[in-house]
C-alpha positions in Angstrom: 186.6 21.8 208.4 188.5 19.5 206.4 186.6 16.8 204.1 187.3 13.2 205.1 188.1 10.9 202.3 186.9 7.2 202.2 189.4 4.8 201.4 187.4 1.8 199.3 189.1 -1.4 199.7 191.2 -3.3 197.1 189.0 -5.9 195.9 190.5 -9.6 195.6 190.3 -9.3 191.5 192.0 -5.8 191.6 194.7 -7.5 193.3 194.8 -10.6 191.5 195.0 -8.6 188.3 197.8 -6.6 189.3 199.8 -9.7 190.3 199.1 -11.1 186.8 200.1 -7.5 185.5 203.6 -7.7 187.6 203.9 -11.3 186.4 203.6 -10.7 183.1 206.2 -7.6 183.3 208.9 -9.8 184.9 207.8 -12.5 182.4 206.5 -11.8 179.2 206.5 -14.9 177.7 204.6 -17.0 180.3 201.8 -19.0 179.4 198.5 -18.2 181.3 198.1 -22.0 182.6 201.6 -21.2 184.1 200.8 -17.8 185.6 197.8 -19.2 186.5 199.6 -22.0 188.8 202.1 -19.6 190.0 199.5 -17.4 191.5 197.1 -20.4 193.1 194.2 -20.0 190.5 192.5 -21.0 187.8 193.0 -19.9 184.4 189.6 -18.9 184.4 189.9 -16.4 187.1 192.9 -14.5 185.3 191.0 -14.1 182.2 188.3 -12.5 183.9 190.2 -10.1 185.5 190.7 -8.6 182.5 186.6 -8.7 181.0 185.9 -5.6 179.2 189.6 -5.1 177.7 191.0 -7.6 175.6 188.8 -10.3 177.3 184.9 -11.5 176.9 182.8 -13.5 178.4 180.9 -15.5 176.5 177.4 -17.2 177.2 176.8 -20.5 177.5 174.8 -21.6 174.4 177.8 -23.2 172.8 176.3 -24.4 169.3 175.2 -21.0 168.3 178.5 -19.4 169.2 180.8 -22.2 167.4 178.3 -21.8 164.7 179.4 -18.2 164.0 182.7 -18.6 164.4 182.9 -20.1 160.8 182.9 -15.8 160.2 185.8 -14.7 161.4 188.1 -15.5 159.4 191.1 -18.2 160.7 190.9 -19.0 164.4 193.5 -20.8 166.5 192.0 -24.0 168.6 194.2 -24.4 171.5 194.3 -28.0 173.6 196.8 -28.6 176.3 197.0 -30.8 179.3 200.1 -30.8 182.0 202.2 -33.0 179.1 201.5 -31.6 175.5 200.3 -28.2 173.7 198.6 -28.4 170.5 198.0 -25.1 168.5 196.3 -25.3 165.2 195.0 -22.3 163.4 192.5 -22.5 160.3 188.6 -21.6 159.2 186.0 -23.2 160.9 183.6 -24.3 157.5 182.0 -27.6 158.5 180.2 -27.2 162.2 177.9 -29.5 163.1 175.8 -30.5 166.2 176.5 -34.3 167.5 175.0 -35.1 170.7 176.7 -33.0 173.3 179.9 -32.6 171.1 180.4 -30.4 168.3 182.3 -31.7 165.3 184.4 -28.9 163.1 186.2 -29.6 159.7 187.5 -26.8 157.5 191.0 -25.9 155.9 193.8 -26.7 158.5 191.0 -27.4 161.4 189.4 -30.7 162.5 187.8 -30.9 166.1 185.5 -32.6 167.9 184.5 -30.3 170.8 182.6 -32.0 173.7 180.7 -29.0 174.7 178.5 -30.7 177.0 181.0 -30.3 179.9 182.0 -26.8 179.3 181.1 -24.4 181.7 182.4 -21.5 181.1 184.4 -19.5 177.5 186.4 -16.6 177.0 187.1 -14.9 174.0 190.6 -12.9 173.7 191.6 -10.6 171.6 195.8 -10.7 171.4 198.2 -9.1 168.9 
């Protein structure tokens, strides 16, 4: 008697990842905000289909993560909206605390980070 084999469904993030995968093959250079729109989600949602690869989640407790960042050597801040893209890279030496923003001055680096809205972080590793 033969064995039967149980099929297991493609989950909605397996697919979504592999239509990230295929987009990014037939268009490496795409931005993820504009693969993002292209597939009908949210930035967000791409990143996390690739957790536990090149992609972490981080917790929320935004102070004491920015506060260790000033470790890792030069970081790039990224800050876009549908009109501009602002990339700055440099050491995150000052960071401090100031009411639900977080203020960060170093060498090539000055933000002011209004944490208290965030809701959600990834870190990515890319080469």
């Amino acid at each position: 008697m033969a064995k039967s084999m149980t099929k297991h469904p493609v989950s909605i993030a397996d697919t979504l990842k592999q239509a990230w995968q295929d987009l990014r093959a037939d268009h490496p250079h795409m931005r993820i905000r504009d693969a993002a729109a292209t597939l009908g989600v949210s930035e967000a949602e791409l990143l996390a289909t690739d957790c536990g690869n090149r992609v972490t989640r981080l917790r929320e407790h935004w102070p004491a993560l920015l506060g260790a960042v000033g470790t890792l050597g030069p970081v790039m801040a990224l800050t876009r909206n549908a009109f501009a893209v602002h990339e700055t890279t440099g050491l995150y030496e000052d960071i401090r605390p100031c009411g639900d923003a977080i203020l960060i001055d170093g060498h090539h680096i000055a933000l002011c980070l209004l944490v208290g809205i965030w809701h959600s972080g990834f870190a990515v590793t890319e080469e």
